[in-house]
N, C-alpha and C positions, 0 to 999 in steps of 0.2 A: 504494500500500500504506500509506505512510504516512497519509492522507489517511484512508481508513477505519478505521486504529487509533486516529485523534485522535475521528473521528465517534464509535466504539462507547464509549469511554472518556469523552467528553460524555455521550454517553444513559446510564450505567454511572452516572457523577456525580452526574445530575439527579434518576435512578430510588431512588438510595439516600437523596439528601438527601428526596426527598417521600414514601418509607415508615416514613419515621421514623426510622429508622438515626443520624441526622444527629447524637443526645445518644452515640451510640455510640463506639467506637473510633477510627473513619476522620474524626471528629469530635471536636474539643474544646470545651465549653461554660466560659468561663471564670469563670461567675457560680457550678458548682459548686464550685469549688474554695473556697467563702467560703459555704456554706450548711451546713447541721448537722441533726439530727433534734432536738437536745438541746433542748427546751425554755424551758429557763433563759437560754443564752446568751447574750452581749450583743450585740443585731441595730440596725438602721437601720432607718429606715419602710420598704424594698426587702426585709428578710429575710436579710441578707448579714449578716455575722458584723463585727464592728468594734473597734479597741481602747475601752476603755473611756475616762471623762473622768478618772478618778483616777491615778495612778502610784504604784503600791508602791515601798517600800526595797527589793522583789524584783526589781524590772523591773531596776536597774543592777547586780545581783549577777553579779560572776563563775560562766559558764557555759561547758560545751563546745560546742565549733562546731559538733560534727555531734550531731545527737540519739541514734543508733546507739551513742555513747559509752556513754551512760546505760545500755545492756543490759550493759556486762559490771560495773556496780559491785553491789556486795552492800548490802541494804536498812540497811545498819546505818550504811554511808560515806555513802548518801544522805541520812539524815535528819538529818546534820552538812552539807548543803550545802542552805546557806538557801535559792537560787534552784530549787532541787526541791523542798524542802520550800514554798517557796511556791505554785508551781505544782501541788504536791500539796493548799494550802489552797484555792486559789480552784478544784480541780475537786471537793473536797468541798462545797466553798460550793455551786458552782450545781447540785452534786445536791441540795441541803439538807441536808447533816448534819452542816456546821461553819457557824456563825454570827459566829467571833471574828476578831481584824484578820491580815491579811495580811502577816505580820512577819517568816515564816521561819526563826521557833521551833519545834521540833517539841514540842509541850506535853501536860501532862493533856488540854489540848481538842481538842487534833487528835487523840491517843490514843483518844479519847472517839470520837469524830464518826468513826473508823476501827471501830472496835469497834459501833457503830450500820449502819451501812454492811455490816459484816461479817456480821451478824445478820440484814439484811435481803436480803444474797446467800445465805443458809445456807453461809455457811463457817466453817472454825472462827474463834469466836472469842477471839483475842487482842490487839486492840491496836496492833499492830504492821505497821509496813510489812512486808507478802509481795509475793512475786511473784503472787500471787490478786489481791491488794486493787490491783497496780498495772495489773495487766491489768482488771480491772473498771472503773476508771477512765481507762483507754484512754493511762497514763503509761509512757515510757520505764522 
């Protein structure tokens, strides 16, 4: 019995890896976890997503451990915490609509480049970090 559960469970195996199944569930592909649709992003000659060569004054800012934090604060305590707000500049950057340094300032120019961005979602525009503008940028 056992002998024929090991058999069926080989062919079970081998039939799902070569239908293509294999990028599926019962499957983990680790090169997706480092790939992106985003255009912009910053990739390797492979296509995989990498840190960049520069290091911001954001990169060593005090942050919380888990990212799930970031959903219970109100947009107004975040754009007092540099390392969101930088994270919020470099994903306006690579959409194009902030051009200025990665300093986690939240300024006229990120207002600006929020407000562009806003306009170009048709949502209202204000300016300001919402819950719209952080969800469109795929931000805690």
């Amino acid at each position: 019995m056992n002998r024929v559960f090991f058999v069926i469970l080989l062919v079970l195996s081998f039939c799902l890896s070569r239908s293509g199944f294999a990028d599926g569930p019962l499957f983990f592909d680790d090169d997706a976890l480092f790939r992106t649709t985003d255009p912009l992003a910053d990739r390797d000659e492979d296509g995989l997503l990498h840190q960049g060569p520069v290091l911001n004054r954001t990169d060593f800012a005090p942050r919380h451990e888990h990212r799930f934090m970031y959903y219970f604060e109100s947009g107004e305590t975040l754009i007092a915490d540099p390392a969101y707000v930088g994270a919020l500049q470099s994903a306006l950057r690579r959409r194009g609509y902030y051009c200025g340094a990665i300093d986690g300032v939240f300024s006229s120019e990120v207002m600006a480049a929020i407000a562009r961005m806003q306009k170009n979602y048709t949502l209202p525009v204000t300016g300001t970090l919402t819950v719209a503008v952080r969800r469109a940028l795929h931000l805690p």
